[in-house]
C-alpha positions as CSV (number, residue, x, y, z in Angstrom):
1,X,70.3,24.2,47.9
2,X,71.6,23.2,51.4
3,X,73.5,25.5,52.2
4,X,73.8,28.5,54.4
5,X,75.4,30.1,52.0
6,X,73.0,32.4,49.9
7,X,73.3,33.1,46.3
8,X,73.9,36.9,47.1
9,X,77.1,35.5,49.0
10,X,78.2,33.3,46.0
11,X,77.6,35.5,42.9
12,X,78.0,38.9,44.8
13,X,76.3,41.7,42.9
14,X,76.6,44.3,45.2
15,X,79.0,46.7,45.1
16,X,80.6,47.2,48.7
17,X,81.5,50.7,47.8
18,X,78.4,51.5,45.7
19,X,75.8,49.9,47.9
20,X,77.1,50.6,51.2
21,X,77.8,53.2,53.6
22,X,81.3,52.0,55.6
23,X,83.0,53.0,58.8
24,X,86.3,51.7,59.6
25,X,87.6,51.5,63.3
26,X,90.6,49.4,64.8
27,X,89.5,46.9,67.5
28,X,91.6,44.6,69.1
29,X,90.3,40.9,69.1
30,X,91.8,37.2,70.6
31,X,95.1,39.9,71.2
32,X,95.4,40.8,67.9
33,X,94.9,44.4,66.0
34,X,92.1,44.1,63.6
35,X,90.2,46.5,61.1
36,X,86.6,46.9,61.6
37,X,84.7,48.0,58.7
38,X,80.5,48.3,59.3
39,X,78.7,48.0,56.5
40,X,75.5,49.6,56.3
41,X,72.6,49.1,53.2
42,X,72.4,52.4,51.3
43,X,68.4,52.8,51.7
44,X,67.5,51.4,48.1
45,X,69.9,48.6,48.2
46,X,68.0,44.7,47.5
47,X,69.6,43.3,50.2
48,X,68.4,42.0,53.9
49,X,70.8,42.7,56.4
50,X,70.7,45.6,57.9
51,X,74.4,45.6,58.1
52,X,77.6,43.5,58.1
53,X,80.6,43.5,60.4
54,X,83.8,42.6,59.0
55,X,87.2,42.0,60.8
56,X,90.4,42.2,59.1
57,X,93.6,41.3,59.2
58,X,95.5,44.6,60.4
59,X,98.6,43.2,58.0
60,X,97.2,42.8,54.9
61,X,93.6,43.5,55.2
62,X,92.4,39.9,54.7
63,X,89.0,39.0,55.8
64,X,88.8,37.3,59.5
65,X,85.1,37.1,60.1
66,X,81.8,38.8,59.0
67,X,79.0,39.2,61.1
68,X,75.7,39.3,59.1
69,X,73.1,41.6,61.3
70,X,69.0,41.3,61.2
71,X,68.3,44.6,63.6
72,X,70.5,44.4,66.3
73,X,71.4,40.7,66.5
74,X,73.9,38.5,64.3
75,X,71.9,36.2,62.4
76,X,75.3,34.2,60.5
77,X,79.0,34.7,61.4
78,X,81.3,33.7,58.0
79,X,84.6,32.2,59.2
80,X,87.8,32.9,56.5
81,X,90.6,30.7,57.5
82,X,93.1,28.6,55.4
83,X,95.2,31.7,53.6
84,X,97.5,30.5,50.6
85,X,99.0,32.5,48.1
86,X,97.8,32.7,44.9
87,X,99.3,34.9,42.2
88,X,100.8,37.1,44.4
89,X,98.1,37.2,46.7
90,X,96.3,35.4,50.2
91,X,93.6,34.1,49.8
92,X,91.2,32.0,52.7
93,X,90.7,29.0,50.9
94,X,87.9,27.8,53.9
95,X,85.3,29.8,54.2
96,X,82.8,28.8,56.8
97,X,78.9,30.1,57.0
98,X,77.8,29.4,61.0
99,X,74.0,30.6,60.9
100,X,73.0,31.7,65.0
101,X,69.6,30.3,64.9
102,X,70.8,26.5,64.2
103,X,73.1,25.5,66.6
104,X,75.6,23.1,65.3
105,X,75.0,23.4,61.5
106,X,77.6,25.2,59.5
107,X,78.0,25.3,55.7
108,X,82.2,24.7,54.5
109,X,83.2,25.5,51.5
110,X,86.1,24.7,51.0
111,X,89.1,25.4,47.8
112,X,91.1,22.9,46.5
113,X,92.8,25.0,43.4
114,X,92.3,28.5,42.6
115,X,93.8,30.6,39.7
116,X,93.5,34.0,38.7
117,X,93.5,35.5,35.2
118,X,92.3,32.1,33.5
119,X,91.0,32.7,30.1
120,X,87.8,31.7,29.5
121,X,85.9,32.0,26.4
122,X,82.6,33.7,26.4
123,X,80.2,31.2,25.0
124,X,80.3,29.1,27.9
125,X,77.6,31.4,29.5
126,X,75.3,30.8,26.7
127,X,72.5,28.9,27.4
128,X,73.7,26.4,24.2
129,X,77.3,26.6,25.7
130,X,75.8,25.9,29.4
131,X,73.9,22.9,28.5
132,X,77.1,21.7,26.2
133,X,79.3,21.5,29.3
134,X,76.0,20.0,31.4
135,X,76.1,17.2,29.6
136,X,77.7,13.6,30.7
């Protein structure tokens, strides 16, 4: 696709508290308290890291970073930055995949309007309703 991104990190279908073992720890990082939580594959989880850092906020717990381990060495650092409230909540609307083994490429995505709650009707994802909207 060119991206960095994966579709794992797109669609998401882990479950962080299903699939994952977690420990949480406070760390302090660029002078700020932040939550750890480590991430660790439960051993019949599909997935190929063998685990993922992330760092949040110590306020209201929104993502920072997460590193993405293969062994013992980050293979792709996601940035969040950008927060903006939306429906009561922040939200990173830049999210920024850095892979370790590239130097200088990076993947952006970036958010230009996000809602919550929107209605939508279920036979969009029908393959009839997909190709419907596909069209020009």
């Amino acid at each position: 696709m060119g991206s960095h991104f994966t579709n794992e990190d797109l669609v998401r279908e882990t479950d962080f508290v299903r699939d994952y073992d977690t420990t949480l720890a406070w760390k302090e990082e660029g002078g700020k308290r932040v939550l750890q939580a480590t991430l660790v594959p439960k051993p019949k989880t599909p997935v190929v890291w063998s685990r993922v850092v992330y760092l949040l906020d110590s306020s209201d717990f929104l993502p920072l970073r997460a590193d993405f381990y293969d062994r013992d060495r980050i293979s792709r650092t996601l940035v969040f930055a950008d927060p903006h409230v939306v429906s009561g909540r922040r939200v990173p609307f830049t999210l920024q995949m850095v892979p370790v083994d590239k130097p200088g490429e990076q993947t952006r995505l970036e958010y230009r309007k996000l809602q919550f709650g929107v209605p939508v009707d279920p036979s969009l994802f029908t393959q009839r309703g997909l190709r419907q909207v596909g069209r020009p």
